[in-house]
C-alpha positions in Angstrom: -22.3 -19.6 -4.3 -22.8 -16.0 -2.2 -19.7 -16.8 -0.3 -17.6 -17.1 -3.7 -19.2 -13.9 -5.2 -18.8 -12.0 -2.4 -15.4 -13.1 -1.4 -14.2 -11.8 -5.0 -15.8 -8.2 -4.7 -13.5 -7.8 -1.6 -10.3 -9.4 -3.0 -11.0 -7.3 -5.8 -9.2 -4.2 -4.2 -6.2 -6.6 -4.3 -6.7 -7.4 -8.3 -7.3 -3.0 -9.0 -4.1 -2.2 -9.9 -3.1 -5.9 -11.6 -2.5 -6.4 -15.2 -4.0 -8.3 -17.2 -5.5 -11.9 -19.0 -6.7 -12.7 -22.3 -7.4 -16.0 -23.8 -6.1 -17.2 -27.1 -4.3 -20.2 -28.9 -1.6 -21.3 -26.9 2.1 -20.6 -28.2 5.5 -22.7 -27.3 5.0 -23.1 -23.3 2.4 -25.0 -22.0 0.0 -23.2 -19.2 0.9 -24.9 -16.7 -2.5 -23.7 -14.8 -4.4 -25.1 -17.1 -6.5 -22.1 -17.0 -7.6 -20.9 -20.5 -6.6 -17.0 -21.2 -3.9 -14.5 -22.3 -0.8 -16.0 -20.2 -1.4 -18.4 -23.3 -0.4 -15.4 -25.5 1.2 -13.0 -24.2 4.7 -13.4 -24.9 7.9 -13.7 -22.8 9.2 -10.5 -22.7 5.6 -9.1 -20.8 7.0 -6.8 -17.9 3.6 -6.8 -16.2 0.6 -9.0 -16.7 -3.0 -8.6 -14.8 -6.3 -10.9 -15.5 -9.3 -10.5 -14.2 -11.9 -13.9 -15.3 -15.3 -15.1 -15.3 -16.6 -11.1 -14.1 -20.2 -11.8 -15.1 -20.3 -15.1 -13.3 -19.5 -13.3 -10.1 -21.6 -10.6 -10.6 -24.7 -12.9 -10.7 -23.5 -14.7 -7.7 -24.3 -11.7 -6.2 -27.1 -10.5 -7.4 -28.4 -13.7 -7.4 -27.7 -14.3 -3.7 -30.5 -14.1 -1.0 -28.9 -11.4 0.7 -28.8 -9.0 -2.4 -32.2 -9.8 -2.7 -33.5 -9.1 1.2 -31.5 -5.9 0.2 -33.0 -5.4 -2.4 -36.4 -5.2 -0.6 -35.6 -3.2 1.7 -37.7 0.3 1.9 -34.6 2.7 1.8 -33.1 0.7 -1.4 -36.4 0.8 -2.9 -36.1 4.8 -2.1 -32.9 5.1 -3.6 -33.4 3.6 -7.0 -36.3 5.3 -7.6 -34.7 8.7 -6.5 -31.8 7.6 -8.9 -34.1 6.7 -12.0 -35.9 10.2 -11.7 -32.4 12.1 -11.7 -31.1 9.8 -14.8 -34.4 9.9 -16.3 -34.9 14.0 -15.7 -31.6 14.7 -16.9 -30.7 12.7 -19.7 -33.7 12.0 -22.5 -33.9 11.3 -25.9 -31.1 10.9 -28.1 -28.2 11.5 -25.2 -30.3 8.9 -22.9 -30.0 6.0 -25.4 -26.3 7.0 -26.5 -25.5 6.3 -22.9 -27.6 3.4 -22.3 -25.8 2.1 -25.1 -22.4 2.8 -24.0 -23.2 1.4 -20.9 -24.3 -2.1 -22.7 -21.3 -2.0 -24.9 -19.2 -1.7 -21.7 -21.2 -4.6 -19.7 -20.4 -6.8 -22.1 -16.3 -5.8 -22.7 -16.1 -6.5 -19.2 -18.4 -9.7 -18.2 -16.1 -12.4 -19.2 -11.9 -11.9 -19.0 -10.2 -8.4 -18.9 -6.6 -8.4 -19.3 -4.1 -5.1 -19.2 -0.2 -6.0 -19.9 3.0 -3.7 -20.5 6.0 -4.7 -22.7 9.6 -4.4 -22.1 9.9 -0.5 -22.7 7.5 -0.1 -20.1 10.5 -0.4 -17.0 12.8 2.2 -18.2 10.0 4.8 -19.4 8.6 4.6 -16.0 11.7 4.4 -14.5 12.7 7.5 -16.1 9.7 9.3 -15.4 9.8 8.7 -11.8 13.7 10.4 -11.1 12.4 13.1 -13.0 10.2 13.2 -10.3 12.0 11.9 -7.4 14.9 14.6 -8.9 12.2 17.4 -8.2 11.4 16.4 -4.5 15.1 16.6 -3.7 15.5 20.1 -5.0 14.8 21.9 -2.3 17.2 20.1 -0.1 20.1 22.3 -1.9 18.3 25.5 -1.4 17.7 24.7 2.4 21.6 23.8 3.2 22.2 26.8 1.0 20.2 28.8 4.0 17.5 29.5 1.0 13.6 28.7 2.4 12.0 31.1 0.1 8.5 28.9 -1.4 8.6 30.6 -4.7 12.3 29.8 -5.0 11.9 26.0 -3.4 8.9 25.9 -6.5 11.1 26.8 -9.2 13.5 24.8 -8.3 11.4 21.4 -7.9 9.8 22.6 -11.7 13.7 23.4 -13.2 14.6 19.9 -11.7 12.0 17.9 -13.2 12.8 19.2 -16.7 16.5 19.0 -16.2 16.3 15.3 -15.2 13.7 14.3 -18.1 16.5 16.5 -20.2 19.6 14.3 -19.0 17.2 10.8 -19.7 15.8 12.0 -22.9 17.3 8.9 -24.4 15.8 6.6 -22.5 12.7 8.3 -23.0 10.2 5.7 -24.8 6.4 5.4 -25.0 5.8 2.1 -22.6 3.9 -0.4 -24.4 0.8 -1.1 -22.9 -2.3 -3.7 -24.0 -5.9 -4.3 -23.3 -8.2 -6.7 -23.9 -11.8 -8.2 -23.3 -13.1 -11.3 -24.0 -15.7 -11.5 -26.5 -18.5 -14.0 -26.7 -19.5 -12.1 -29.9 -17.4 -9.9 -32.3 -20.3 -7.9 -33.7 -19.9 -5.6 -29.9 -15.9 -5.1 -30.9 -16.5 -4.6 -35.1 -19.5 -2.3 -34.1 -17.0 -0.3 -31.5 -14.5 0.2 -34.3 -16.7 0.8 -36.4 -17.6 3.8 -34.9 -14.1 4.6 -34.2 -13.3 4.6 -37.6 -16.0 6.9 -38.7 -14.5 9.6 -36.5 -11.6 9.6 -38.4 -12.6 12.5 -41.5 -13.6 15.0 -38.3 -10.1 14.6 -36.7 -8.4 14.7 -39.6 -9.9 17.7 -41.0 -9.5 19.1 -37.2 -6.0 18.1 -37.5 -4.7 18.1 -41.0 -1.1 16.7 -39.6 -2.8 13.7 -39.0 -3.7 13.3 -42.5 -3.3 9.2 -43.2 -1.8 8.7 -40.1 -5.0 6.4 -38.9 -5.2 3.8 -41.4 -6.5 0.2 -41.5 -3.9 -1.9 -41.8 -2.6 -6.3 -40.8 -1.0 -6.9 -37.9 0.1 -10.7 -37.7 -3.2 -11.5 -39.8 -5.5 -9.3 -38.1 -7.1 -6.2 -39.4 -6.4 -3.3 -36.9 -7.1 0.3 -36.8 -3.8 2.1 -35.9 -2.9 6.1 -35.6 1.3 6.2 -35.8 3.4 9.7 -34.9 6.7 11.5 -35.1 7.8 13.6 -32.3 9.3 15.5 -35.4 5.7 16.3 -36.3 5.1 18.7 -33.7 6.7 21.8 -33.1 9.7 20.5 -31.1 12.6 23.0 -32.3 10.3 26.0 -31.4 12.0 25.0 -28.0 14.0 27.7 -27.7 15.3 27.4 -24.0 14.8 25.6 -20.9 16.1 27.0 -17.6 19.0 25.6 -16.1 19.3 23.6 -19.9 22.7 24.3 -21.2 22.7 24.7 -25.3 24.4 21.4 -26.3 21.7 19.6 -23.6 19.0 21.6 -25.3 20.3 20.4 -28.8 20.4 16.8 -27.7 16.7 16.8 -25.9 14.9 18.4 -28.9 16.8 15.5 -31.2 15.7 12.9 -28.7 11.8 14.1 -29.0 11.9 14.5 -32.3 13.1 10.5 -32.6 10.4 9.3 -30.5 7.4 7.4 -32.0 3.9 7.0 -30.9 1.9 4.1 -32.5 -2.0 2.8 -30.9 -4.2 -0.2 -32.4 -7.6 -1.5 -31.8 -9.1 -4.4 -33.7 -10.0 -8.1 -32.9 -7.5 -10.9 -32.8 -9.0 -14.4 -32.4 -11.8 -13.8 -29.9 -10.4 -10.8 -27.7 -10.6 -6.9 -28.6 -7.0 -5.8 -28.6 -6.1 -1.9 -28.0 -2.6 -1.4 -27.5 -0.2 1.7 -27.4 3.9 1.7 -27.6 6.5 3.2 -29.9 5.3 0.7 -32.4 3.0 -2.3 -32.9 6.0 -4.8 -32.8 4.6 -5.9 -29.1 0.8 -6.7 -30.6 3.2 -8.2 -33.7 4.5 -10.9 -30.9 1.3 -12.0 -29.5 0.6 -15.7 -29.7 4.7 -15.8 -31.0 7.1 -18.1 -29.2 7.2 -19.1 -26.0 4.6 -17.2 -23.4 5.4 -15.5 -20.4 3.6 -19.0 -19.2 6.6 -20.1 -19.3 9.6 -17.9 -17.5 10.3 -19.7 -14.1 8.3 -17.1 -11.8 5.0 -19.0 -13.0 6.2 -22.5 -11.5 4.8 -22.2 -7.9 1.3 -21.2 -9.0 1.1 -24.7 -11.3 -0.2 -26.4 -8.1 -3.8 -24.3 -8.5 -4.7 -25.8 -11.4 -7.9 -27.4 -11.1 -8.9 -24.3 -8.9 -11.8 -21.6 -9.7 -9.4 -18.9 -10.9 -11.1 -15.2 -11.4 -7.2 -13.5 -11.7 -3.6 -13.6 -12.3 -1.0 -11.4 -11.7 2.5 -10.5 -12.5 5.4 -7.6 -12.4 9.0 -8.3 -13.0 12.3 -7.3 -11.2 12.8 -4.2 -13.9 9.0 -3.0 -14.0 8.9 -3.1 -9.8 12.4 -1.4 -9.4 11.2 1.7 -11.7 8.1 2.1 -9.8 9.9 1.4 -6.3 10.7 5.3 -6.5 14.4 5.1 -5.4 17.7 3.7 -6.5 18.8 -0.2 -5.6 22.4 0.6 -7.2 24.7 2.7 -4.3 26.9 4.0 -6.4 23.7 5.9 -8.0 22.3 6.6 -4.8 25.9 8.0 -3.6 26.1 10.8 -6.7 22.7 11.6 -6.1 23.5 12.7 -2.6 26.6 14.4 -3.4 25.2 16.3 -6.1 23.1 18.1 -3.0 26.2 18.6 -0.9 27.9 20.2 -4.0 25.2 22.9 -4.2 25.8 23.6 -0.6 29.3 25.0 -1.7 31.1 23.6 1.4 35.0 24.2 1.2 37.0 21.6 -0.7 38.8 20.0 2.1 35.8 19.4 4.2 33.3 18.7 1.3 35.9 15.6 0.4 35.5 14.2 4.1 31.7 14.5 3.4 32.0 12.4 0.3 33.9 9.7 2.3 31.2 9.8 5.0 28.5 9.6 2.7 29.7 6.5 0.3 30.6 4.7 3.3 26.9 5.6 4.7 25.3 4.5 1.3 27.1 1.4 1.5 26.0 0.4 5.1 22.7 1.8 4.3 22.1 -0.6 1.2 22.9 -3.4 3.1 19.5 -3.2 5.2 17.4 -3.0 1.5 15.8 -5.4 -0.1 17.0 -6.6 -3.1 13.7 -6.7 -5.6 12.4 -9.5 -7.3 9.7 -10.4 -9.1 6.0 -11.1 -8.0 3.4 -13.4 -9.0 0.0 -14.3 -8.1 -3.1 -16.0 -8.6 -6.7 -15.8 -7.0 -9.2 -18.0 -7.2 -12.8 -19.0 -5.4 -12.7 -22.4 -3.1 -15.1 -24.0 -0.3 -13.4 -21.3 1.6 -13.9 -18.0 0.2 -12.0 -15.9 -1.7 -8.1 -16.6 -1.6 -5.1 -14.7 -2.9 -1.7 -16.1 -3.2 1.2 -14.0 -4.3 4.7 -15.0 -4.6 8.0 -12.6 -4.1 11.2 -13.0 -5.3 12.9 -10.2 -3.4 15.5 -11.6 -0.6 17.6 -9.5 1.8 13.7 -8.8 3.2 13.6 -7.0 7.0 11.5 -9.8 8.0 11.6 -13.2 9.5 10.0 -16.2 9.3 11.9 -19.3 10.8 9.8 -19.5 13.5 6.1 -19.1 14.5 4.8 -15.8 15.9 4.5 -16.5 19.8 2.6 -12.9 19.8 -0.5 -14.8 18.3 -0.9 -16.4 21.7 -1.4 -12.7 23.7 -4.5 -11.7 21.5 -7.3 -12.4 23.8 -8.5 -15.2 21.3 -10.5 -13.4 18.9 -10.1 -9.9 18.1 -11.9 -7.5 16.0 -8.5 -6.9 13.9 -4.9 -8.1 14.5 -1.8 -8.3 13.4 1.4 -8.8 13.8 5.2 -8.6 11.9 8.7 -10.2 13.1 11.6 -8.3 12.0 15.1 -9.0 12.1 18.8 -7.6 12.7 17.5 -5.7 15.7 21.1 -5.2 16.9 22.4 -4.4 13.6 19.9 -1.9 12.8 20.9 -0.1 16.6 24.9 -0.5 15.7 23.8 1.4 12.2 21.9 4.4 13.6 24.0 4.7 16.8 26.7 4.9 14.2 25.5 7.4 11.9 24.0 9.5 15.0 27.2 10.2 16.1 28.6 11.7 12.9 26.0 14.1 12.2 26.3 15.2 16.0 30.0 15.7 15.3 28.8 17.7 12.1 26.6 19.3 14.1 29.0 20.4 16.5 31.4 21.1 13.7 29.4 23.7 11.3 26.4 24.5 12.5 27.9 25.7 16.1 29.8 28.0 15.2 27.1 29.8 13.4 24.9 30.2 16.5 24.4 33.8 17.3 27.1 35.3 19.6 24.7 36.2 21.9 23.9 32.4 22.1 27.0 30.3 21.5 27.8 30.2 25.4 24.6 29.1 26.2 24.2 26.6 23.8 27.7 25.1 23.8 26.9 24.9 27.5 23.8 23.6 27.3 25.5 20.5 25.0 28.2 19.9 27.3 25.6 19.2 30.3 23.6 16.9 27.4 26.3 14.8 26.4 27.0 12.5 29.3 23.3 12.0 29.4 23.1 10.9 26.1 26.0 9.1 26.5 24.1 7.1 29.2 21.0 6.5 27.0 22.6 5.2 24.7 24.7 2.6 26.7 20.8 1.5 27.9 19.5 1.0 24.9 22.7 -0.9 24.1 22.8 -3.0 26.8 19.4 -3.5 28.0 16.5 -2.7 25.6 17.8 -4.3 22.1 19.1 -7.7 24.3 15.5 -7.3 25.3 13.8 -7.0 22.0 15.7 -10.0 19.8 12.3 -11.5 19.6 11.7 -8.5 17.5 7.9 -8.9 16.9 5.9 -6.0 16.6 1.6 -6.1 17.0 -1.5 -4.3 17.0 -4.8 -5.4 18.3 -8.3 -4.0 18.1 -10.3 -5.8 20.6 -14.4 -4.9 21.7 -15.3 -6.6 24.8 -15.1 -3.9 27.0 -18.5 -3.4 28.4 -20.5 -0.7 30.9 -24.2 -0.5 31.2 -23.7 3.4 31.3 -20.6 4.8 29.8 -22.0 8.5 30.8 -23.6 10.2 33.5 -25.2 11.6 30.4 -26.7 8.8 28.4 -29.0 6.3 30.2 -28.8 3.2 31.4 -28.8 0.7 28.8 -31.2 -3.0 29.3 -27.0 -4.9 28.3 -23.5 -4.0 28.6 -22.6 -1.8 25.5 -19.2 -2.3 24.2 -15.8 -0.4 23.0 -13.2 -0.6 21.0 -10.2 -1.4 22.9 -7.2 -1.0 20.9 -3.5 -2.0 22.2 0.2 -1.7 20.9 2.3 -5.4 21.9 6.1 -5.8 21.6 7.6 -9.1 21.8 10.2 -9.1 24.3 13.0 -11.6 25.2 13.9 -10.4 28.3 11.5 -8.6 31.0 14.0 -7.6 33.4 16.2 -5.9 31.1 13.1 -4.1 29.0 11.9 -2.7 32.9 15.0 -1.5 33.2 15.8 0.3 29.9 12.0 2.0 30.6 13.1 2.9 33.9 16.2 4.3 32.6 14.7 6.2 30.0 12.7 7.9 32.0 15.4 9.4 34.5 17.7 10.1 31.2 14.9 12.6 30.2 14.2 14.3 33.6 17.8 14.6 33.7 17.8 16.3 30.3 15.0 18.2 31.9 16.9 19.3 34.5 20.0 20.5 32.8 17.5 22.2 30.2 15.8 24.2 33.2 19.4 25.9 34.1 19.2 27.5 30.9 14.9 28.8 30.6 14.6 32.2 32.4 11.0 32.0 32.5 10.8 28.7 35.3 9.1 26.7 33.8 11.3 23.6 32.9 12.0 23.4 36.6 8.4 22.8 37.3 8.5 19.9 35.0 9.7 16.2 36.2 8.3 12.8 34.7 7.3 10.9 38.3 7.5 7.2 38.7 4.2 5.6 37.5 1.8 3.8 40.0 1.9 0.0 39.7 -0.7 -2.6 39.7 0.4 -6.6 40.0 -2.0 -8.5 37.4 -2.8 -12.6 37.1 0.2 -13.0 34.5 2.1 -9.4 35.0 2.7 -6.3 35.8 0.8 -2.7 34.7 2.2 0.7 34.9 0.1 3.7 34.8 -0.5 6.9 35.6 -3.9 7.6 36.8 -6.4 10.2 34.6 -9.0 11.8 36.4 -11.4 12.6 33.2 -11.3 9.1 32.3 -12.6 8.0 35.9 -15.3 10.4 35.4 -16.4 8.9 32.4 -15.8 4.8 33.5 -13.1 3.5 36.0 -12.6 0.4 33.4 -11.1 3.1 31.3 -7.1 3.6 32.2 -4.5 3.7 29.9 -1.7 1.5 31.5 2.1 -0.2 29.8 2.0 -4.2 31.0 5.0 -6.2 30.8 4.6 -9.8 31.3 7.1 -12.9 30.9 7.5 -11.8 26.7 5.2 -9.4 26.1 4.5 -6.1 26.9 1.7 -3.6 25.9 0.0 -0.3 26.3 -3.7 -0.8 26.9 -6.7 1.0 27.2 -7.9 -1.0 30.8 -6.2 -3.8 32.8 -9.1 -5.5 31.8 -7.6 -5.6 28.3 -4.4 -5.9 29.8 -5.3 -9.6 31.7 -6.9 -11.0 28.4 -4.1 -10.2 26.5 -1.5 -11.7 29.2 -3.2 -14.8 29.6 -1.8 -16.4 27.0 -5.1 -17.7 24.3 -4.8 -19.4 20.8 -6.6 -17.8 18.2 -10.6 -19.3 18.5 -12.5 -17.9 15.4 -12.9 -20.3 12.2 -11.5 -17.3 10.4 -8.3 -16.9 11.9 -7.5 -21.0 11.6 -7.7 -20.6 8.3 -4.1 -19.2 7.8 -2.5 -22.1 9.8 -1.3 -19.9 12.7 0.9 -22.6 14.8 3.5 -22.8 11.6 6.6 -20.4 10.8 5.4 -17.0 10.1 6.6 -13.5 9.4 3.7 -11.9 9.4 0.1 -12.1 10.1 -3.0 -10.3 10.6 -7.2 -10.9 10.7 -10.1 -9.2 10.5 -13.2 -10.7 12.0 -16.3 -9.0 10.6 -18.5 -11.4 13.3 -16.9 -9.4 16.4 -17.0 -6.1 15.3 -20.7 -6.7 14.7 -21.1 -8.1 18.2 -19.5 -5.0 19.3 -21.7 -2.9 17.1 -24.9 -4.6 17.4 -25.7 -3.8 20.9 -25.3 0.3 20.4 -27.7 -0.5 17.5 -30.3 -1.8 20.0 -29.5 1.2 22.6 -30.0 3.8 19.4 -34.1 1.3 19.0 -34.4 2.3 22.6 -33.7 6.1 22.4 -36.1 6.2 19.2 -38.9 8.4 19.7 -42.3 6.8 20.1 -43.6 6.3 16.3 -41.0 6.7 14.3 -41.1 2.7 13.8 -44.1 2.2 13.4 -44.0 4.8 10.4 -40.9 4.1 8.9 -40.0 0.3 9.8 -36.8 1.9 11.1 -35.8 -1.5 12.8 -36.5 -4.2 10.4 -34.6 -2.1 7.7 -31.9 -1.6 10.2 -31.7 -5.0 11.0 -31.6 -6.5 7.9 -29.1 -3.7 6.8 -26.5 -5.3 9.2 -27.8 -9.0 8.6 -26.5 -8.7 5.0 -23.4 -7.1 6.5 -23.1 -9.7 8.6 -22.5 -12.3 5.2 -19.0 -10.7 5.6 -17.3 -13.5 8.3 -13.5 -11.6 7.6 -10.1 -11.9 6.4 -6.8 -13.4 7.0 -3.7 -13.1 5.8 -0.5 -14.6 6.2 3.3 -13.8 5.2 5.8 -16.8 4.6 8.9 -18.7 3.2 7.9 -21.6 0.5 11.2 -22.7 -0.9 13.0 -19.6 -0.4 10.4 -17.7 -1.7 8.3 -15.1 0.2 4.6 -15.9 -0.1 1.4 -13.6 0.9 -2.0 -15.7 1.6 -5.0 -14.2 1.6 -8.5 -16.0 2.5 -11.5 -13.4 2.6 -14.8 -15.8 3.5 -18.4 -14.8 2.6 -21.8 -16.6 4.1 -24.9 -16.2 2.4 -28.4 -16.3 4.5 -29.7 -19.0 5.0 
């Protein structure tokens, strides 16, 4: 029961930001979940949906659980609450005290049973507007800089003259987004007594606010009895606008038009057995509640059928429209093309080069584009099995950097079970190389082009020199990375392990001995290569590219310095499965000489370490050992994956809690009960066994697993 509990109040950073999930009659489509609540009445044309279910049940799991309650005992908790209740008690009394404690019940029992927030089809483009205004006053400064202009009040003013231009320029698409939320109510009288008091508000703001004279009325929306408020922009002083910088006078005319059109409408009252409060330009999406078919029924929902049956506490949902407005940049090239141009046209470059700029930069947008994902929709549900807490989302987007035909050989070099892990394959390795190489030529040539010939006079000869020397050189590193390290990287997966079984008795001359080996976090950066030969070589010849840039650079620095300054060979060590490269650091040997940093290259793999000790348990290949990890089904095709396993970071904790007993002056346990409390502190964290997660392709749709397990004491 702990373990499902639990497992939600950590999945529950997933569910934050979700939308919502009320329960009502069901309309056209059948829920195919079988789960009663809102997708049963929220209609079709919902943009974003997130439900949260069965909150009080959870929240007694928990505080019925034996480890809340060991907690609860607990000396220092006992402590706290008591602190806490002579603060609340001290400051609030009375009259305020029992408004509070009211508002508090009130809100404990909104929230105890199903908690749904949704957005309607306005909400995508009023977002979407919102953020170019936005993105439109990050980019501002860009024109100032190529102008020469760094000047931070000017860059400010510029970002502020942006914003208001670009919400200007989409004043029609300006809209107030529809948004809803609602609580499941086991009994009405806790909504009719909230309105209530609402309602009686309503003489002091109107008499605050004579404009809002009978503009909050009771009124029937689709049967029900609401409380609604309903504005004009025209009711507020929009043509007092008399300018706005950078605004022309016909733009001006149009904007204050615009805001004058625009209507505000917000509802609160009870349909069927939920509390409704809803905002928008109208109440026509509250009107289509429980109307036609449900968003149960649009095509995204299909894959999540197969849960029915399961414990659900959430569902979640975002369309294509809503996730491209919030995405924060353009998915149409054309767009993105005119954006950029717009900046070169405040540089004020001359006409016959700013036309070859153009051409550079459409073709650049175009090529660009082609790496992005195309967005699509996402759905998910969560729900509470035999083995924890598990989230399944589904994405629609294709065109995604990632790839999962094949399983994730990396899984194998992870020592077995680390504290944390993970792991991505990506894909077009080469074609990603071919873009930049591209590209990185052109803005050299640029570079050479325009910016040269504005180098001080007294510089130019040394600089152009200076380039001259570079160019073969980077000519050469180039041609390496194109021949051996991206044939060396097709495997193109990409980890990151956190390990602690790194262990010394006495990791300083300064601390004393401790009774067992105390351990530390060892954490280590993996590629996946293809080919070792080729990867030792494109290392190797990196290394003597940048001495030689070095060199040239040292021609050119009157001071000497530079031509003190060579990268040397690194020493080498042969391991079991491999080979380590390192350069040896003196501080670290005085603090442990299992400590040294060190790049390992094995048969497909290589890695930068912390020790070769980490470095040997990482080469000898090891499937994945803890329960936790099998969970996610690592042998099948996988684009990504990563664990956290709660159980080893405790075991490396656990003995640097013991050390810390030992250093404990005499009597301070004997007076406090430092250790039991301690103890029990990390037993109950220690009901946390992990996470796992998983990324793959179900039917041409991406999916993201989640499984977070729980363990109550025994």
């Amino acid at each position: 029961m702990f373990k499902k509990l639990l497992a939600f109040v950590l999945a529950a950073s997933f569910l934050g930001f979700l939308l919502p999930s009320p329960t009502t009659k069901s309309i056209a489509a059948e829920n195919l979940l079988k789960t009663n609540c809102a997708i049963d009445w929220l209609p079709k044309n919902t943009t974003g949906l997130g439900i949260m279910l069965k909150n009080k049940e959870q929240l007694d799991l928990v505080l019925k659980s034996k480890a809340f309650k060991k907690l609860s005992e607990l000396g220092a908790t006992k402590m706290l609450v008591e602190k806490f209740n002579e603060g609340f008690n001290g400051n609030l009394e009375g009259a305020s005290k029992e408004q509070l404690m009211e508002v508090l019940k009130v809100a404990g029992e909104l929230f105890s049973h199903e908690v749904v927030i949704a957005s309607g089809p306005n909400a995508p483009k009023s977002l979407s507007a919102l953020f170019s205004a936005m993105s439109a006053g990050q980019t501002a400064p860009f024109t100032l800089m190529m102008q020469g202009n760094f000047d931070k009040d000017a860059i400010s003013k510029a970002q502020g003259e942006s914003i208001i231009q670009a919400l200007v320029e989409s004043s029609g698409d300006l809209k107030v987004p529809e948004v809803l939320l609602a609580f499941k109510l086991k009994d009405k009288k806790t909504g009719e007594g909230l309105i209530k008091r609402l309602e009686d508000k309503v003489p002091m703001v109107e008499a605050a606010e004579p404009k809002l004279k009978g503009a909050i009325k009771k009124e029937k929306v689709d049967g029900a009895e609401f409380l609604t408020i309903k504005l004009k922009g025209s009711m507020f002083p929009v043509e007092q606008i008399d300018q706005i910088p950078g605004v022309e006078e016909g733009q001006l005319k149009k904007f204050k038009a615009d805001l004058s059109k625009l209507t505000f409408a917000a509802a609160i009252g009870i349909k069927d057995d939920y509390l409704i409060a809803s905002m928008g330009p109208d109440l026509s999406y509250i009107s289509s509640l429980g109307k036609g078919d449900s968003i149960a029924s649009i095509k995204e929902f299909a894959p999540i059928a197969k849960y029915a049956g399961k414990n659900i506490i959430g569902l979640q949902y975002l369309n294509k429209e809503y996730l491209e407005s919030v995405q924060g940049y353009t998915t149409n090239p054309e767009e993105a093309s005119t954006q950029v141009k717009e900046l070169i046209a405040g540089a004020s470059l001359p006409k016959d080069i700013g036309k070859r700029v153009e051409k550079d930069v459409d073709q650049l947008i175009k090529e660009a584009f082609e790496f992005m994902p195309k967005v699509g929709a996402r759905v998910g549900v969560t729900f509470l099995g035999d083995k924890g807490c598990e989230s399944i989302n589904y994405d629609y987007s294709t065109n995604m950097p990632i790839d999962g035909s094949k399983p994730l050989g990396l899984l194998q070099n992870f020592g077995g079970n680390p504290i944390f892990a993970s792991v991505l394959r990506g894909k077009d390795v080469e074609k990603s190389w071919n873009f930049f190489s591209k590209w990185g030529a052109v803005a050299y040539g640029y570079f050479t082009e325009f910016a040269l010939p504005n180098v001080p006079a007294d510089q130019k000869e040394q600089v152009t020199a200076f380039l001259k020397k570079l160019e073969p050189t980077l000519a050469k590193l180039a041609k390496i990375t194109a021949s051996d390290l991206i044939p060396s990287m097709k495997d193109a997966q990409i980890a990151f392990v956190l390990d602690g079984k790194l262990g010394s008795k006495q990791w300083s001359a300064m601390l004393p001995k401790s009774k067992k080996d105390l351990y530390v976090p060892e954490p280590a950066f993996i590629l996946g290569i293809s080919d070792a030969a080729k990867f030792g070589a494109a290392i190797k010849g990196y290394r003597e590219g940048i001495n030689q840039i070095i060199k040239d650079a040292a021609g050119f620095d009157p001071t000497g310095t530079l031509a003190t300054l060579k990268i040397p060979a690194p020493e080498e060590k042969a391991l079991k499965d491999g080979k380590a490269y390192f350069y040896s650091i003196p501080m670290l040997e005085d603090v442990s000489k299992k400590l040294q940093p060190a790049a390992v290259v094995g048969e497909n793999f290589s890695a930068i370490t912390l020790s070769f000790e980490h470095a040997e348990r990482l080469l000898n290949k090891t499937p994945l050992k803890s329960d936790i990890s099998k969970l996610a089904d690592p042998e099948k095709n996988l684009a990504g994956f990563c664990v956290f396993d709660n159980t080893a970071l405790l075991a490396m904790i656990n003995p640097w809690v013991e050390f810390g007993f030992e250093m404990m002056p005499p009597g301070i346990d004997e007076a406090f009960g430092v250790k039991k409390q301690v103890q029990t502190f990390f037993e109950v964290l220690g009901t946390c066994k992990g996470t796992v997660c998983s990324t793959f392709l179900e039917n041409g749709v991406w999916v993201n697993r989640s499984i977070s397990v729980w363990k109550d004491l025994e």
